[in-house]
N, CA, C and O atoms as a printed pandas DataFrame, in Angstrom:
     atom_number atom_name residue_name chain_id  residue_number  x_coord  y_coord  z_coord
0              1         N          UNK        A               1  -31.642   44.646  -16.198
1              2        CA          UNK        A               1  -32.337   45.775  -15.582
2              3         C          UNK        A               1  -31.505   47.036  -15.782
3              4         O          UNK        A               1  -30.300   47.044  -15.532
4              5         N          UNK        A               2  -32.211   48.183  -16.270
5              6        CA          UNK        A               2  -31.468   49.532  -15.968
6              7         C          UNK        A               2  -31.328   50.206  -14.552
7              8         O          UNK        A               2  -31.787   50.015  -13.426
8              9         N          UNK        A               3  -30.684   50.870  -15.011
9             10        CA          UNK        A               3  -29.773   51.663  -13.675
10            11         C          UNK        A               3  -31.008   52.443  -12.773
11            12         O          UNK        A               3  -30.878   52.527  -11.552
12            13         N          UNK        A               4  -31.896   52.857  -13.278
13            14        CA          UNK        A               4  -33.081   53.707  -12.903
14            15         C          UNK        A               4  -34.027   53.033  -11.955
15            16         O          UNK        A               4  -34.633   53.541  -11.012
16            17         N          UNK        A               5  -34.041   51.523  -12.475
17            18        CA          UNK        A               5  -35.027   50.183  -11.623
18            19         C          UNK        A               5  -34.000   49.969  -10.921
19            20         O          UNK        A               5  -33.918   51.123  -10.500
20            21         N          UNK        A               6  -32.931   49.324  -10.322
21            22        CA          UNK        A               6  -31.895   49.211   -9.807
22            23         C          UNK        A               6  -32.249   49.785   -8.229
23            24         O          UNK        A               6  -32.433   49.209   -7.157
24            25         N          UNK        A               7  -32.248   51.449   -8.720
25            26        CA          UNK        A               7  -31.936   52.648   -7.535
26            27         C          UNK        A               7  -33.361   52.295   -7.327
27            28         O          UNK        A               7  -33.337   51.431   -6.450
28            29         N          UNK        A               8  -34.434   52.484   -7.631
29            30        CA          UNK        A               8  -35.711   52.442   -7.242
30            31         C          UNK        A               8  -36.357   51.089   -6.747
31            32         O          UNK        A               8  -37.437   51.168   -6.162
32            33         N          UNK        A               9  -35.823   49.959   -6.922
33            34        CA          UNK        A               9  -35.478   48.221   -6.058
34            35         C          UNK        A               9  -34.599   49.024   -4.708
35            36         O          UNK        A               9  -34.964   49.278   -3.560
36            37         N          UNK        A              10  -33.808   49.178   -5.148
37            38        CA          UNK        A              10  -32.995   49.219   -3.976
38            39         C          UNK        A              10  -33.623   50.439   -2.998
39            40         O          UNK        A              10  -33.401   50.409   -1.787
40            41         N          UNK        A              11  -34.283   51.324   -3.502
41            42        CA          UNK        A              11  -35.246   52.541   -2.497
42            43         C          UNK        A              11  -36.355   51.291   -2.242
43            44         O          UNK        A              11  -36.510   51.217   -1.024
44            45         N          UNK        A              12  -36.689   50.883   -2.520
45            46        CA          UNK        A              12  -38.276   49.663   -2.237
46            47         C          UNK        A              12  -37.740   48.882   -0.900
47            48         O          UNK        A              12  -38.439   48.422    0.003
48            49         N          UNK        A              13  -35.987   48.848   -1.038
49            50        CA          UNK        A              13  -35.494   47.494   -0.119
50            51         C          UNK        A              13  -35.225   47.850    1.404
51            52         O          UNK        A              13  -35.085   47.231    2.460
52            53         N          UNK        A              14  -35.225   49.500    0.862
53            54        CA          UNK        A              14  -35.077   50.526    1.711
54            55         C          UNK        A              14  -35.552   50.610    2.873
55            56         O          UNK        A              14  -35.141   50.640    4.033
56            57         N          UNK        A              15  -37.062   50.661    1.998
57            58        CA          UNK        A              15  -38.291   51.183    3.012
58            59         C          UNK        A              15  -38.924   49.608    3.707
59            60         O          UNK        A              15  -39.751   49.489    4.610
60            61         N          UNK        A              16  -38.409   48.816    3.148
61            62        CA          UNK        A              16  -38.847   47.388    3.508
62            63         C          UNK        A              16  -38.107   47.286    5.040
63            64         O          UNK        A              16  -38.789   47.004    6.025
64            65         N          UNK        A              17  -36.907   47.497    5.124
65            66        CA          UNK        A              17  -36.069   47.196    5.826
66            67         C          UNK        A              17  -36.350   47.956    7.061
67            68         O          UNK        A              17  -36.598   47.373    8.117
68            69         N          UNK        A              18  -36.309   49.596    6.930
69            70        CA          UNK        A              18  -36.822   50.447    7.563
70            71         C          UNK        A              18  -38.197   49.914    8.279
71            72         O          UNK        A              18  -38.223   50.132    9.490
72            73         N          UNK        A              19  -39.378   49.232    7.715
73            74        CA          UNK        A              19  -40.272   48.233    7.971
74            75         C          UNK        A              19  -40.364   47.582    8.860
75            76         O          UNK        A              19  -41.339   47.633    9.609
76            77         N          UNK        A              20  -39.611   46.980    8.982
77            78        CA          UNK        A              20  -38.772   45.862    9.958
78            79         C          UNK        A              20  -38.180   46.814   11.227
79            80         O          UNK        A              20  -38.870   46.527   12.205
80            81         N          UNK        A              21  -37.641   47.361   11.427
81            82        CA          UNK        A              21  -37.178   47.963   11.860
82            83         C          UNK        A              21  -38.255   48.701   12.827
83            84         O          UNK        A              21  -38.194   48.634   14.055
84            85         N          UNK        A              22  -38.799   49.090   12.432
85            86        CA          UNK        A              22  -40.245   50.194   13.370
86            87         C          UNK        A              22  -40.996   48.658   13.846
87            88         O          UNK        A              22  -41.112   48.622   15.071
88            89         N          UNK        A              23  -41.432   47.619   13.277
89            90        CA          UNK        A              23  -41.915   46.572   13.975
90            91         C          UNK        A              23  -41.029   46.133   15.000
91            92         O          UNK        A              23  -41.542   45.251   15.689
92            93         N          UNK        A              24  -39.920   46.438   15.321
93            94        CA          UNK        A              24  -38.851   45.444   16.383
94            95         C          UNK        A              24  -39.094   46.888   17.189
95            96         O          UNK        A              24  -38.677   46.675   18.328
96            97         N          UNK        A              25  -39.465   47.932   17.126
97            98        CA          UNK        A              25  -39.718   49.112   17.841
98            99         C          UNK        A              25  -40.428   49.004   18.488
99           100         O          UNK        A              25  -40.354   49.140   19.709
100          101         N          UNK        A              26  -41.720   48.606   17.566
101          102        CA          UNK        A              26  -42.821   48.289   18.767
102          103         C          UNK        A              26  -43.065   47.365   19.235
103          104         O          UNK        A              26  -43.986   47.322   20.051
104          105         N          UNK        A              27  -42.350   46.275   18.909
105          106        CA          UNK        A              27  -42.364   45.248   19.729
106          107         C          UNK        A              27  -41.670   45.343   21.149
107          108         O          UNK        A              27  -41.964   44.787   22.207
108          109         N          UNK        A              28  -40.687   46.199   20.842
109          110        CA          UNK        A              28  -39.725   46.264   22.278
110          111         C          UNK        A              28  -40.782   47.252   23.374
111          112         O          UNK        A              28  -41.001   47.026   24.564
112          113         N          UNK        A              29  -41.281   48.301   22.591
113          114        CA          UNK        A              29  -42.674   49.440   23.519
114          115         C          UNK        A              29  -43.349   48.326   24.119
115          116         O          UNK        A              29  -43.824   48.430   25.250
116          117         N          UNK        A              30  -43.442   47.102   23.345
117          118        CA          UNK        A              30  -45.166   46.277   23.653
118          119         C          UNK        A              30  -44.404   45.413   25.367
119          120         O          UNK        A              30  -45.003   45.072   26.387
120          121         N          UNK        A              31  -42.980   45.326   25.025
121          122        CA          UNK        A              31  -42.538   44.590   26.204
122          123         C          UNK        A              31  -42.342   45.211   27.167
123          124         O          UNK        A              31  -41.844   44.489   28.031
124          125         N          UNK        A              32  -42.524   46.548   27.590
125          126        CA          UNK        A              32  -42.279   47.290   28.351
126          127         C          UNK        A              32  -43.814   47.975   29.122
127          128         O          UNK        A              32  -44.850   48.200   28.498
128          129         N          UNK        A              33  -43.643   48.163   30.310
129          130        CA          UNK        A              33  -45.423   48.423   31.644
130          131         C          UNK        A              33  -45.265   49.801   31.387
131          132         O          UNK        A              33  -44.248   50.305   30.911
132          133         N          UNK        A              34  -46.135   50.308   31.661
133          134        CA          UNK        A              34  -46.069   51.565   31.402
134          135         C          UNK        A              34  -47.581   52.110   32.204
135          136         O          UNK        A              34  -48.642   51.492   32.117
136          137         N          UNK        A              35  -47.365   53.525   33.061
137          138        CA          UNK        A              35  -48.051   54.174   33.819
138          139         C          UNK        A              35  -49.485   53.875   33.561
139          140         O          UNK        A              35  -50.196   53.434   34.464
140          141         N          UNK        A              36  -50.050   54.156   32.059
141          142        CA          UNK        A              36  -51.267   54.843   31.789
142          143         C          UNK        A              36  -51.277   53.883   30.540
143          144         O          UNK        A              36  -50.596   52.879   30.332
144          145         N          UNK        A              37  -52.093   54.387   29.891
145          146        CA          UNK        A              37  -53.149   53.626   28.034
146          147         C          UNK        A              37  -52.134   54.951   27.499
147          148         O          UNK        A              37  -51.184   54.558   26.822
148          149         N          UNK        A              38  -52.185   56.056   27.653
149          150        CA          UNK        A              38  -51.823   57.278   26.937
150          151         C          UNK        A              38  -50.831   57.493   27.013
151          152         O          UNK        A              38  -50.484   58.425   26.288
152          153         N          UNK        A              39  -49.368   56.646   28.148
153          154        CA          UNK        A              39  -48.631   56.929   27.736
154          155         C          UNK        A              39  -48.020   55.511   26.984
155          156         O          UNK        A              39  -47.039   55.641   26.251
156          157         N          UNK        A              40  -48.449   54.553   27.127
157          158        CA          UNK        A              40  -48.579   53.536   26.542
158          159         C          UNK        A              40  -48.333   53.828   24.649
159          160         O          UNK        A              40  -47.473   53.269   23.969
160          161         N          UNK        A              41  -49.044   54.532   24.304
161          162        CA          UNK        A              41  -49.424   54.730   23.246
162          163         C          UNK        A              41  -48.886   56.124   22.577
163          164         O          UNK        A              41  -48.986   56.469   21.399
164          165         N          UNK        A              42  -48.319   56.787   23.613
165          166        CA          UNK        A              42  -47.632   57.976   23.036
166          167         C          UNK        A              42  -46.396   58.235   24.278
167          168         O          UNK        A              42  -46.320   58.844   25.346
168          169         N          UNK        A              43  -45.646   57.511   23.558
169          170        CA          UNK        A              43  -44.207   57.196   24.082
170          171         C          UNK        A              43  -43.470   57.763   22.981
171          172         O          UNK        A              43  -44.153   58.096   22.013
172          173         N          UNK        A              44  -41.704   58.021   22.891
173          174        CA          UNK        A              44  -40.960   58.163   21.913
174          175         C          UNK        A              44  -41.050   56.912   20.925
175          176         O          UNK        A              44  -41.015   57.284   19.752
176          177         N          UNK        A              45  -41.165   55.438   21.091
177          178        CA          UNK        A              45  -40.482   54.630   20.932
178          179         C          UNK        A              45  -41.597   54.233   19.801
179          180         O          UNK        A              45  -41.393   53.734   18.695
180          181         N          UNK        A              46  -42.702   54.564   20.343
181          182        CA          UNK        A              46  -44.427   54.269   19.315
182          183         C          UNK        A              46  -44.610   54.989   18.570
183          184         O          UNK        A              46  -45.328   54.630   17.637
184          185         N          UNK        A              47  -44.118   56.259   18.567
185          186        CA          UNK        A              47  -44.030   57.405   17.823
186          187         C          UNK        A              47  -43.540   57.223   16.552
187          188         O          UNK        A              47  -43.994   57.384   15.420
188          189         N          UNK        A              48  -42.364   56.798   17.083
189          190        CA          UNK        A              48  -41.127   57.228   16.233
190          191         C          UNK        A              48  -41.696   56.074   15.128
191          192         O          UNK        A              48  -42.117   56.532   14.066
192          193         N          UNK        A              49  -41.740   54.254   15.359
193          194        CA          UNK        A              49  -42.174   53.690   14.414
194          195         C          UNK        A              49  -43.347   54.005   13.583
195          196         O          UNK        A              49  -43.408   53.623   12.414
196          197         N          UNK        A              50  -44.197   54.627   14.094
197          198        CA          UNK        A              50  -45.284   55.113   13.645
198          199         C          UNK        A              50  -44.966   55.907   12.102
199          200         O          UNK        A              50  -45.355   55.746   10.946
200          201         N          UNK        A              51  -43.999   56.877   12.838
201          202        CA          UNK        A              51  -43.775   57.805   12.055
202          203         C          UNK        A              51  -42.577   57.340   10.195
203          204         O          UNK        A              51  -42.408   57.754    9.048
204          205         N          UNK        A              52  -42.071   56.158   11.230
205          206        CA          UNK        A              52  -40.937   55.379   10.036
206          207         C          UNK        A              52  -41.894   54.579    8.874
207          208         O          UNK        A              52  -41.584   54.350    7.704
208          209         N          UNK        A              53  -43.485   54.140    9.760
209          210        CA          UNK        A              53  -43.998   53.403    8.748
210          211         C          UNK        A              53  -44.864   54.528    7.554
211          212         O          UNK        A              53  -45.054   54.365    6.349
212          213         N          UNK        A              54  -45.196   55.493    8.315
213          214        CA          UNK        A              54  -45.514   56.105    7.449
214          215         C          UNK        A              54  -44.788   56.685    6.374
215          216         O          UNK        A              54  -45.306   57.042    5.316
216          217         N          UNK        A              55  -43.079   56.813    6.773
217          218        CA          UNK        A              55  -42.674   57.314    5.634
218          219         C          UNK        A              55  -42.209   55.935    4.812
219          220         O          UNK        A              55  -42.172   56.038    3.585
220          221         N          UNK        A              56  -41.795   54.443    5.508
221          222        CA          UNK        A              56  -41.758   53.293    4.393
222          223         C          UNK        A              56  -43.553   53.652    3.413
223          224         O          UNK        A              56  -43.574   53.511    2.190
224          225         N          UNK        A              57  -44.423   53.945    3.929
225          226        CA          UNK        A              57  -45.292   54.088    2.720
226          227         C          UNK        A              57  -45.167   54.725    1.810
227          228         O          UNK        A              57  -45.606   54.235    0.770
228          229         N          UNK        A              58  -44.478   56.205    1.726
229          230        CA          UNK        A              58  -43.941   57.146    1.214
230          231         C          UNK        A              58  -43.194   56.509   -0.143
231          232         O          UNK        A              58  -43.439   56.436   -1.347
232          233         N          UNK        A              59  -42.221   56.125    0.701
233          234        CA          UNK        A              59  -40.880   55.154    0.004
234          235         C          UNK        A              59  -41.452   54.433   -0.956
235          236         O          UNK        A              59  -40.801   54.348   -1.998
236          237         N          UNK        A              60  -42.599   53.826   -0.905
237          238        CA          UNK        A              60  -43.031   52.429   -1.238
238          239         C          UNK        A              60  -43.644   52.869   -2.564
239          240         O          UNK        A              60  -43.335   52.393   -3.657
240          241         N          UNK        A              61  -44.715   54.007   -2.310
241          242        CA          UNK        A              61  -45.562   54.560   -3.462
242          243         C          UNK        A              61  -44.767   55.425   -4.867
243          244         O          UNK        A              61  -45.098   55.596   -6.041
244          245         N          UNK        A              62  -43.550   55.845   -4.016
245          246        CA          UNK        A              62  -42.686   56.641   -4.746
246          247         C          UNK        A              62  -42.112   55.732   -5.885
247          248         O          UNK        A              62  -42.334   55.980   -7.070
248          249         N          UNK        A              63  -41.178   54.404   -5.360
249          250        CA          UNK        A              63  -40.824   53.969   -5.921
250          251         C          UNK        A              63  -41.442   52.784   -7.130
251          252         O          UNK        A              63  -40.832   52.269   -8.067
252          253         N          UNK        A              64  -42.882   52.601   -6.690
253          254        CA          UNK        A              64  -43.422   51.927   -7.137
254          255         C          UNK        A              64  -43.260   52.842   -8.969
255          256         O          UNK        A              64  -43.098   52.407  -10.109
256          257         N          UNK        A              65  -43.408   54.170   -8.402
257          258        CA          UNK        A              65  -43.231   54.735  -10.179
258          259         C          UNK        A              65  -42.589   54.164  -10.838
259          260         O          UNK        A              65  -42.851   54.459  -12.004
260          261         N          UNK        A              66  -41.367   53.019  -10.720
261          262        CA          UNK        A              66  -40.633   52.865  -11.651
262          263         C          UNK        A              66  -40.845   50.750  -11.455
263          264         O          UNK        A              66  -41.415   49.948  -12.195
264          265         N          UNK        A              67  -40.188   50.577  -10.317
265          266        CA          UNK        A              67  -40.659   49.348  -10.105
266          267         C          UNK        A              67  -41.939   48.328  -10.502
267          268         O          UNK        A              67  -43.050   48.345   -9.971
268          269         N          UNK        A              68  -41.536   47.539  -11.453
269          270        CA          UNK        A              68  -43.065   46.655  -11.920
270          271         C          UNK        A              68  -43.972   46.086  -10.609
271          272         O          UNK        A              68  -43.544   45.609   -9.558
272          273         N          UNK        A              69  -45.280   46.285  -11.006
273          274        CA          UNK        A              69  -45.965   45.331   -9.915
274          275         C          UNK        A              69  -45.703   43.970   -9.768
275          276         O          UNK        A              69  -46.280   43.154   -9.048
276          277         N          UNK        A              70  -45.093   43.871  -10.266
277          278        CA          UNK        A              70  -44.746   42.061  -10.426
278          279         C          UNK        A              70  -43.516   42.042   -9.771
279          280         O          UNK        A              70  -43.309   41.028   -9.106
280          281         N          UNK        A              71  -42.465   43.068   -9.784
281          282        CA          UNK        A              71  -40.807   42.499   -8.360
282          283         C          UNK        A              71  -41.704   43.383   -7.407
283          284         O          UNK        A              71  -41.200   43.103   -6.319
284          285         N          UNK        A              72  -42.522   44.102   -7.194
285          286        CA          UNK        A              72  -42.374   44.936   -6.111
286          287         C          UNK        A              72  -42.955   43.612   -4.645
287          288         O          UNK        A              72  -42.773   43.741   -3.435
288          289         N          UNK        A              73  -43.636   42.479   -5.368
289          290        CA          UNK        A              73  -43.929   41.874   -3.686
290          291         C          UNK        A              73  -43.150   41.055   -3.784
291          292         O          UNK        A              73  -43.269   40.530   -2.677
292          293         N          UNK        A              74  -42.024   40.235   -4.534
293          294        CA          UNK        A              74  -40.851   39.600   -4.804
294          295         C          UNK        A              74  -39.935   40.599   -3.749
295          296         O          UNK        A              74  -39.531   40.021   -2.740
296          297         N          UNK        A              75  -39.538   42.195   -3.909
297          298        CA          UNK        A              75  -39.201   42.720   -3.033
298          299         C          UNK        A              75  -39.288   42.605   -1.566
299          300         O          UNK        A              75  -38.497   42.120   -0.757
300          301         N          UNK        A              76  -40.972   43.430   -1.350
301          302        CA          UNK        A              76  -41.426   42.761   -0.093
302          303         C          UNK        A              76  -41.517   41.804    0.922
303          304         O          UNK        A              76  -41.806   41.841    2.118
304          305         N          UNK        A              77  -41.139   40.799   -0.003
305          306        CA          UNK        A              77  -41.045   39.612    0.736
306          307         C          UNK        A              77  -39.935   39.093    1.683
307          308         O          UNK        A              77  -39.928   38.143    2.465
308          309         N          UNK        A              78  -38.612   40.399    1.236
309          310        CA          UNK        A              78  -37.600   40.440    2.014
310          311         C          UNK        A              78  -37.956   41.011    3.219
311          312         O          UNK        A              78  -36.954   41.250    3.893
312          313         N          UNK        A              79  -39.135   41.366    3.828
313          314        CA          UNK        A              79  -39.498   41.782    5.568
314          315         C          UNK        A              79  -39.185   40.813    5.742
315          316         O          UNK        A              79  -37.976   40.957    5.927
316          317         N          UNK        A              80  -39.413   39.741    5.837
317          318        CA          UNK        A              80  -40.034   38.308    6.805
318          319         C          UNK        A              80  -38.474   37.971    7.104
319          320         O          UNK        A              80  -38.096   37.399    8.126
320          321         N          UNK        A              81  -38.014   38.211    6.534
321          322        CA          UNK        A              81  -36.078   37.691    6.156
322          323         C          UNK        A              81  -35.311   38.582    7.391
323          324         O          UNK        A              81  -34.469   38.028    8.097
324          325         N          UNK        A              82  -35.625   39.811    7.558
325          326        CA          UNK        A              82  -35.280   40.998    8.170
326          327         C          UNK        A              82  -35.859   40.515    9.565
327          328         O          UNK        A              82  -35.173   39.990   10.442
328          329         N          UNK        A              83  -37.213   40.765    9.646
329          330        CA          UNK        A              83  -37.871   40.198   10.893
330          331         C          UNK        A              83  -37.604   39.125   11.608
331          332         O          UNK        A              83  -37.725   39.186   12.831
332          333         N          UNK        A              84  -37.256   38.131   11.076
333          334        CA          UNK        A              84  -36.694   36.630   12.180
334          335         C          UNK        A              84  -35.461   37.396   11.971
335          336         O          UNK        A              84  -35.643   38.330   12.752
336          337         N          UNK        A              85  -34.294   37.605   11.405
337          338        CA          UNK        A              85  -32.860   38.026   12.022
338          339         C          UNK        A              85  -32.976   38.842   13.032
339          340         O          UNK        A              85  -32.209   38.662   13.978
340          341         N          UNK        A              86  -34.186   40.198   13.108
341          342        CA          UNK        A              86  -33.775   41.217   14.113
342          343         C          UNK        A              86  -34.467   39.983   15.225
343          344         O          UNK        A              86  -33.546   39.444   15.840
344          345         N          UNK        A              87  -35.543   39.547   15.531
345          346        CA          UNK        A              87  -36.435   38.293   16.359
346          347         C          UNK        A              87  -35.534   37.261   17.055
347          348         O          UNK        A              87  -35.713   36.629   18.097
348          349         N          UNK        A              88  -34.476   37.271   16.148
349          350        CA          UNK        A              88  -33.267   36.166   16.705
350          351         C          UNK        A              88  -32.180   36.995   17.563
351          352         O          UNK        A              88  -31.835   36.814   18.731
352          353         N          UNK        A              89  -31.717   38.020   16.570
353          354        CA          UNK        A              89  -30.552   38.789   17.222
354          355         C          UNK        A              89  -30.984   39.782   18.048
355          356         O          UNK        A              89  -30.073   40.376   18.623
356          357         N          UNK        A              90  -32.372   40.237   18.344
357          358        CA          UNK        A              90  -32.634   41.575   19.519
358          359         C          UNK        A              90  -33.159   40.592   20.606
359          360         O          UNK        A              90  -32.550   40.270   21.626
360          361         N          UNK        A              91  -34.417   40.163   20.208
361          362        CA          UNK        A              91  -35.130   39.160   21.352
362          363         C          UNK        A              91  -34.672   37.977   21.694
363          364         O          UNK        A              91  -35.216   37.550   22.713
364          365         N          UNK        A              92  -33.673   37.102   21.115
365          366        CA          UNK        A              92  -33.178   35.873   21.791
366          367         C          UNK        A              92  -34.371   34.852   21.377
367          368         O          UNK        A              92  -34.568   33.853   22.070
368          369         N          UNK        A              93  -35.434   35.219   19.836
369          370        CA          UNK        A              93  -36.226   34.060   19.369
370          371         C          UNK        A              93  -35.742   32.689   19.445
371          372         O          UNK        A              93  -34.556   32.361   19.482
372          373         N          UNK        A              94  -36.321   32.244   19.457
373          374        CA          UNK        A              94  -36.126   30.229   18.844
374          375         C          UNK        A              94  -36.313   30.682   17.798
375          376         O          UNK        A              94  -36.811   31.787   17.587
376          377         N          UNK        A              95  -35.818   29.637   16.713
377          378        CA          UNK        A              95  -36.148   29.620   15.192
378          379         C          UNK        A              95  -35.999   27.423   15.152
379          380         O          UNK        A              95  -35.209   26.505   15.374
380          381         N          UNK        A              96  -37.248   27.677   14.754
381          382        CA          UNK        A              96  -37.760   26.320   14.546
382          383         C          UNK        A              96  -37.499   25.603   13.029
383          384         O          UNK        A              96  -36.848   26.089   12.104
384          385         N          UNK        A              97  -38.162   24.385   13.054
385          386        CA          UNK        A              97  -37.873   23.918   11.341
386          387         C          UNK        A              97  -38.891   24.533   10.201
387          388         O          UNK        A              97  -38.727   24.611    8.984
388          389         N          UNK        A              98  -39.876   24.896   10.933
389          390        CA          UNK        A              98  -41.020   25.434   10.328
390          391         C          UNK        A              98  -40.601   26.930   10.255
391          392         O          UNK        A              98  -41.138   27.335    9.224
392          393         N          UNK        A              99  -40.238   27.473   10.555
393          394        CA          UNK        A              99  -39.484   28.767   10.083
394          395         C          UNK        A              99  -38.361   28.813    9.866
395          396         O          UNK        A              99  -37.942   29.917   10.215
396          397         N          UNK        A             100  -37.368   28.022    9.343
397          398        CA          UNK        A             100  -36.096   27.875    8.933
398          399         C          UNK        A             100  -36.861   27.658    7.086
399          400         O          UNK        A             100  -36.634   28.274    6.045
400          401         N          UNK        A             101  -37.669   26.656    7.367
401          402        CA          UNK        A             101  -38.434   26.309    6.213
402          403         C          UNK        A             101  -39.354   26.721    5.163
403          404         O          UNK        A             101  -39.672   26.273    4.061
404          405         N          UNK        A             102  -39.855   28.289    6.275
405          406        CA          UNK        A             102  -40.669   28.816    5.481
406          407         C          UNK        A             102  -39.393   30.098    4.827
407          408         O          UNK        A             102  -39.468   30.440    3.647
408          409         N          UNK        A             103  -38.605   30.524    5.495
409          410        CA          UNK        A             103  -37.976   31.423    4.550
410          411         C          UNK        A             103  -37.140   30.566    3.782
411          412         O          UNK        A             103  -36.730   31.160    2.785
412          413         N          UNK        A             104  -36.799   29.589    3.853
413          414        CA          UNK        A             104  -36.049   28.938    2.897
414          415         C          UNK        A             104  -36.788   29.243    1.430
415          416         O          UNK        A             104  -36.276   29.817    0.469
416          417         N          UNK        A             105  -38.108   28.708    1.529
417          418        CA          UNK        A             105  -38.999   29.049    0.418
418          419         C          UNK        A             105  -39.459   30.851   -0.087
419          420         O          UNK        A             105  -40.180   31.101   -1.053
420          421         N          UNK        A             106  -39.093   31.474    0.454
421          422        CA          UNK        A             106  -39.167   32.962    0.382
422          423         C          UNK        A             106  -37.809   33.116   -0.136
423          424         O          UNK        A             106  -37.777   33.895   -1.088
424          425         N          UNK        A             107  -36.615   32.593    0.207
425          426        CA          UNK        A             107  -35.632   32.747   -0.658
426          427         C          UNK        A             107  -35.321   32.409   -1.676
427          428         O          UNK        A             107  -34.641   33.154   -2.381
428          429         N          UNK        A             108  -35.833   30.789   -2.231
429          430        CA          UNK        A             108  -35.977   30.246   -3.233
430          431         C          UNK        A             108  -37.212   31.068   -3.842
431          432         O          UNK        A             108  -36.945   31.019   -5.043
432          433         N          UNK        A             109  -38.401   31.792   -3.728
433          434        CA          UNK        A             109  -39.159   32.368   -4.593
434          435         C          UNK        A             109  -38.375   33.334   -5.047
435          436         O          UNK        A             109  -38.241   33.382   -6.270
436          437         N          UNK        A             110  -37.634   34.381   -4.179
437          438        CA          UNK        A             110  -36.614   35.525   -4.455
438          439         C          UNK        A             110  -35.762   35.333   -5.460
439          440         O          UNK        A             110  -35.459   36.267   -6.202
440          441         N          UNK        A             111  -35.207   33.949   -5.633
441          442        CA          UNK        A             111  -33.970   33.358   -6.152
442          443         C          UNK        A             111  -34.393   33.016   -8.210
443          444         O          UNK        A             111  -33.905   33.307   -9.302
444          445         N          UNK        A             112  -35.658   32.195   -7.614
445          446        CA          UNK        A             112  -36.245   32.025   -8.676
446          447         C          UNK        A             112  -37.102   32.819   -9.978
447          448         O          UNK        A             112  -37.447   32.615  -11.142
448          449         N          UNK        A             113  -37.177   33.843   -8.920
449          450        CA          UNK        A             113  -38.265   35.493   -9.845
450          451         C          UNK        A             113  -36.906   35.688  -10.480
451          452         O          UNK        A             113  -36.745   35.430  -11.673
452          453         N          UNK        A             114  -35.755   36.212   -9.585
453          454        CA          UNK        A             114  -34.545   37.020  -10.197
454          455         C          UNK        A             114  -33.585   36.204  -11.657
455          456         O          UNK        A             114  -32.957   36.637  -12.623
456          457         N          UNK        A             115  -33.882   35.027  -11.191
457          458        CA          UNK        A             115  -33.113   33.849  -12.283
458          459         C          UNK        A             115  -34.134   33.448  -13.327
459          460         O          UNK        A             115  -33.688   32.666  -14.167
460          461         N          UNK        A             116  -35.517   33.836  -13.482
461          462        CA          UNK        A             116  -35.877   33.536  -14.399
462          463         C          UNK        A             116  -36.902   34.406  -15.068
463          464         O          UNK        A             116  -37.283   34.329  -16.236
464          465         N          UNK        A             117  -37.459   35.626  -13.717
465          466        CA          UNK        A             117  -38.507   36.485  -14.176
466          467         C          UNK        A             117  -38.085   37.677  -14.742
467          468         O          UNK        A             117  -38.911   38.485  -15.167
């Protein structure tokens, strides 16, 4: 791979991550009572992810200029990876065999695109 796909993978891994990140946002808003529907829904905390996913779309379309359609959901697929670590390490998740198992296979697809695609 050139240096150009590289920076533009690694901007894709970016906005993926960032991704993750605004979902553990609103997940933490969703655990929390709140007065009203309106402020429910226009809090800092709903906002702000709101505002992160819109710019991971940003991120996403940008980089797609250079990135093939073919790594870009090989990329993607690193949320789910992101999401059970923050699920484990913010919320105190269980992680079962059936999700030990399913990213096992998300890593081995990752493993396998990069080693042979």
């Amino acid at each position: 791979m050139n240096r150009e796909l590289f920076l533009y993978a690694g901007l894709l891994l970016l906005g993926v991550f960032l991704g993750a990140v605004s979902q553990v946002m609103l997940k933490k808003a969703a655990l929390k009572n709140y007065p009203s529907k309106l402020k429910e829904y226009l809090n800092p905390l709903v906002v702000t992810a709101y505002v992160i996913f819109v710019g991971t779309t940003l991120i996403s379309v940008y980089a797609y200029r250079v990135v093939p359609l073919s790594l870009g959901p090989i990329l993607e697929a690193t949320g789910y990876i992101y999401v059970t670590i923050f699920g484990i390490a913010i919320f105190r998740e269980n992680i079962n065999i059936r999700k030990i198992s399913g990213l096992l296979l998300i890593i081995a697809g990752i493993t396998v695109y990069a080693l042979l695609g």
